[in-house]
N, C-alpha and C positions, 0 to 999 in steps of 0.2 A: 711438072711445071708448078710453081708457085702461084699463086693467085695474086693478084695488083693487090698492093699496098700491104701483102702477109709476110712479107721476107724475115723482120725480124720475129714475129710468130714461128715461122717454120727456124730459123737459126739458133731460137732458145730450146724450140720441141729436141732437135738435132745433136745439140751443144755436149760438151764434156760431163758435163750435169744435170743435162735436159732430160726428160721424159723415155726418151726411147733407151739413150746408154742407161738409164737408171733400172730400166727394164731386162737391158740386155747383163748388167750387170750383177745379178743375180744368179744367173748360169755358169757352170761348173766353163772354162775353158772361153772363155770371151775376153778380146785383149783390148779389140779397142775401135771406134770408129771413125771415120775420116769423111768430111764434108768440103766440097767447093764448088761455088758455081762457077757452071760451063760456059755458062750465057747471061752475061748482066741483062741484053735487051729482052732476049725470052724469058727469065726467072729460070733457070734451068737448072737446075743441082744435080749433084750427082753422090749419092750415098754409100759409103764402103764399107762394111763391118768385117771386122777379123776374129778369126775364129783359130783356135791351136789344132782341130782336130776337127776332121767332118762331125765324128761322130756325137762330140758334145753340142754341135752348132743342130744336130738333128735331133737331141735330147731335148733341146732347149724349145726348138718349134714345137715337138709334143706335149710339153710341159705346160707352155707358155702361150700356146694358143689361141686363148680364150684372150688374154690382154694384147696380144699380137691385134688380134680383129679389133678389140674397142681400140686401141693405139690407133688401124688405120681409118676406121670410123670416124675417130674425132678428128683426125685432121683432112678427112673429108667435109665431113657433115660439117666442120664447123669451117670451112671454105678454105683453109689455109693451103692446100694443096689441090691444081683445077686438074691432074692426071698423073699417072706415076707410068712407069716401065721397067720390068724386072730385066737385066742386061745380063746376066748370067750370074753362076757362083764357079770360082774354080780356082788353082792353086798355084801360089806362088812361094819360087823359094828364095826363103830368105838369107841362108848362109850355104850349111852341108846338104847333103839329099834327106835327111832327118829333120829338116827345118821347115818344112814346107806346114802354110796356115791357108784353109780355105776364108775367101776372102767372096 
């Protein structure tokens, strides 16, 4: 959930050019993220990243680690976000059975 009055905070941190895709865009196999809220009344968002391949999206968490933590640090610590909830990772296909991106 979003914290009262952070929305566009957290929509820029999220964005095509924000903070986190610019992060995530550094890894070998990342395509792309997809943002919308659930819930206008709760601030409620819902975060999607795509990935071509588990195994680059599990490269990326070891690599990247260290900015993963201060990324969710600050948008804790600095209030824009009051709780998050991991909902799973898992695969969808996109076209043939070779197309499939964890998501």
């Amino acid at each position: 959930m979003v914290a009262d009055g952070r929305r566009a905070e957290f929509e820029a941190a999220f964005a095509v050019d924000g903070t986190w895709a610019t992060l995530l865009y550094q890894a070998d196999g990342y395509l792309l993220t997809e943002v919308w809220c659930e819930s206008p009344e709760l601030a409620q968002y819902r975060v999607k990243d795509f990935w071509n391949w588990h195994r680059n999206f599990e490269s990326f968490r070891a690599r990247f680690h260290v900015e993963c933590e201060r990324f969710e640090n600050w948008v804790r610590a600095d209030g824009i976000v009051k709780s998050e909830q991991l909902l799973g990772m898992y695969y969808e296909e996109l076209g043939g059975e070779d197309e499939s991106v964890l998501t």
